[in-house]
N, C-alpha and C positions, 0 to 999 in steps of 0.2 A: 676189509680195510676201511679205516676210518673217512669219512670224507673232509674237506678243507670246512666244509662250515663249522662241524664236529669238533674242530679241530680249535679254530677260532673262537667259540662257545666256552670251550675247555680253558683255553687263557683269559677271557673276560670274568669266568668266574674265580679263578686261579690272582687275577689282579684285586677282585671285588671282597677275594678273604682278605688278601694279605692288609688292606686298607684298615691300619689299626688307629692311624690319629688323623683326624680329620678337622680344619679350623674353620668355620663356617663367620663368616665375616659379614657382619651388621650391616655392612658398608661399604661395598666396593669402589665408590664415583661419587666427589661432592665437586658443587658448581657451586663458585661467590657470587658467580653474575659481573657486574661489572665494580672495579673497584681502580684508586688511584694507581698512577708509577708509584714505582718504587716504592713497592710495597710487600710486606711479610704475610705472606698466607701462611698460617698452620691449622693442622685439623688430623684430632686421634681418629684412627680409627680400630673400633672396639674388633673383637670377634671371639668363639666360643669354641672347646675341644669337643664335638659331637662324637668321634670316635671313642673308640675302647681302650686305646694304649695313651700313653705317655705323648704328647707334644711340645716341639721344641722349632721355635722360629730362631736360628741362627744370624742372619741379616736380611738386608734389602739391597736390589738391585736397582739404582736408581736412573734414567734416563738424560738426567744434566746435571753438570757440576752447581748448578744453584737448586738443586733439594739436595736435604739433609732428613737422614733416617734417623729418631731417636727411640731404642728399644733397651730391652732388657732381655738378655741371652737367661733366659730359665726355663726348667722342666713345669708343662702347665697339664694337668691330672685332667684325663677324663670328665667332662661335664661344666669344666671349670672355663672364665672367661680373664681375658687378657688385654693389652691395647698395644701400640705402637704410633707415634706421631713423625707427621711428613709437616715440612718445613721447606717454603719456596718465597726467595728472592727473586722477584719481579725487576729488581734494577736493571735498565737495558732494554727492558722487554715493552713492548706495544701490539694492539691486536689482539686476536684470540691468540690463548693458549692451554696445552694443557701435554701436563709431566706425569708420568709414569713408575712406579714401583711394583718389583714381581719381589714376590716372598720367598727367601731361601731358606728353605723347615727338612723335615722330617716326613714328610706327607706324600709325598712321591707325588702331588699333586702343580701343576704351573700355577701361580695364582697373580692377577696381577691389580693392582688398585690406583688409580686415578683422580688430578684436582686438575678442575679447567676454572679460568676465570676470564674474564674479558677486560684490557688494562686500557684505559682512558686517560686523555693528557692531560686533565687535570691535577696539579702538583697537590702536595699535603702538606704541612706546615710543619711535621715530624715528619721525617724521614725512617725512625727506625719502627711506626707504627707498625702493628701485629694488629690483623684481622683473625680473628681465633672463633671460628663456625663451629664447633662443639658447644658456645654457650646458650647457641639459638637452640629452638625444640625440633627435634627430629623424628617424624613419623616414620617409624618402622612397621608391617604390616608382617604376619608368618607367611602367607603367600601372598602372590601378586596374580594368582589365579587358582580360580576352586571350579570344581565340575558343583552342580546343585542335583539334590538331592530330593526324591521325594515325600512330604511329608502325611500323618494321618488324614488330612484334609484333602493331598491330592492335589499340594501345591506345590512349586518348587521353592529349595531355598538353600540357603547354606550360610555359613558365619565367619566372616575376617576376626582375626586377632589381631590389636596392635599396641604398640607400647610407644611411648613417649622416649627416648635415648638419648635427649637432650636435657641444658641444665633450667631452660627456661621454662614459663607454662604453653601447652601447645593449647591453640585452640580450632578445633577444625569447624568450616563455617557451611561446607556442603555439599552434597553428592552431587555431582552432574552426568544427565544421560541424554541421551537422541531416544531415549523411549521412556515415556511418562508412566509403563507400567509398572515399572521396582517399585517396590515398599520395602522405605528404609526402614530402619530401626536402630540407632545407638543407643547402647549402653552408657557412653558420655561422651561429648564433646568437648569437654574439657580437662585436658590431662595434664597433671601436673610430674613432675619429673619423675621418670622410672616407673608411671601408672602403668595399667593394662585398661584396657578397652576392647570393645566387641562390636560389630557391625554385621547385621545380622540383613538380610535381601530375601525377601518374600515374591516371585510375581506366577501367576496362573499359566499355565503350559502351552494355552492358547495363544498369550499375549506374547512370550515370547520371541525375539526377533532373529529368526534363524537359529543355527547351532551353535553359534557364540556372539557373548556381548561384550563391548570395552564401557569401562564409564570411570568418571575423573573423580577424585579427594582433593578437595581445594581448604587448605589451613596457611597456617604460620609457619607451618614445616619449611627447611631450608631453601628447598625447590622450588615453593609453591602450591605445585600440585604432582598428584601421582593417579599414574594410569592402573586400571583392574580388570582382570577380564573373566568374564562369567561363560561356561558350556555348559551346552545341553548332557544330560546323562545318556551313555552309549546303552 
């Protein structure tokens, strides 16, 4: 007789076939930071069909009657990327805030994506101003964590990818760590929209500080900065 793990094994793999369209989103969470009342925030956000089958974003479920989902109901082909834009009326509002949308697809997956901003009583002079955070540069990175790797030398290392997904030029100004052993290395600091870049961490096996490290990217990027985390190889 089978036992219950057996059993549970058997439907994880059973769920992990059937997973044929899959939207891997650029962007789950953008912060404005702080911004006037009464004010329009909008901001696409992109994402790409990494699965094998056909994907199809049918709507969004939105959290307040002051966001508005604007999409487009079409079949997006394996491989292929798409966007969708969230639209928020601040009128009323004061204080932090932050609205929510889950994607209603195909994907048998929950997905949910997020704008928070911080609303100040400073008035604006237009009222129907639109803050639109897609035209700033946005550092996107393939991971937000790499195990390192060791090389002919005997050293550790390993390489972020990242790309620019923003419409402006990004400039990233520097790595920060609580240990002076990393040796950076960029392939550029300067990315201009839609670039790719590489970051590449060199440090000695000795030097490093325990089985994992965090360390900060500080650019233009929307945020400001973003966090990285480095381990030891098992």
């Amino acid at each position: 007789m089978r036992s219950p793990l057996i059993f549970f094994i058997i439907s994880i793999l059973a769920q992990l076939h059937s997973l044929g369209q899959i939207p891997l989103l650029h962007t789950r969470s953008v912060n404005f930071g702080k911004v006037p009342k009464d004010t329009t925030l909008t901001y696409t956000f992109h994402y790409t069909n990494v699965g094998t089958s056909t994907y199809q974003l049918y709507d969004l479920s939105v959290d307040c009657g002051c966001t508005q989902a604007h999409l487009e109901d079409k079949p997006i082909p394996p491989k292929e990327k798409d966007s969708f834009t969230l639209s928020i009326n601040t009128e009323g509002m004061d204080s932090y805030i932050r609205k929510e949308a889950t994607l209603i697809d195909n994907s048998g997956f929950s997905q949910t994506v997020s704008i928070e901003a911080t609303i100040t009583n400073a008035p604006i002079t237009d009222s129907s101003r639109i803050i639109d955070e897609n035209k700033k540069p946005f550092l996107l990175f393939d991971h937000t964590e790499k195990e390192l790797i060791y090389n002919k030398e005997g050293l550790l290392t390993t390489t972020f990818r990242y790309t620019n997904t923003g419409k402006e030029t990004l400039f990233i100004d520097e790595l920060k760590s609580a240990c002076y052993c990393l040796n950076v290395q960029w392939s550029k600091q300067t990315v201009e929209s839609g670039d790719i870049g590489e970051l590449t961490i060199t440090v000695h096996p000795d030097d490093f500080p325990g089985f994992e490290h965090y360390f900060t990217v500080k650019s233009n990027h929307i945020n400001g900065k973003q966090l990285l985390k480095l381990t030891m190889p098992l």
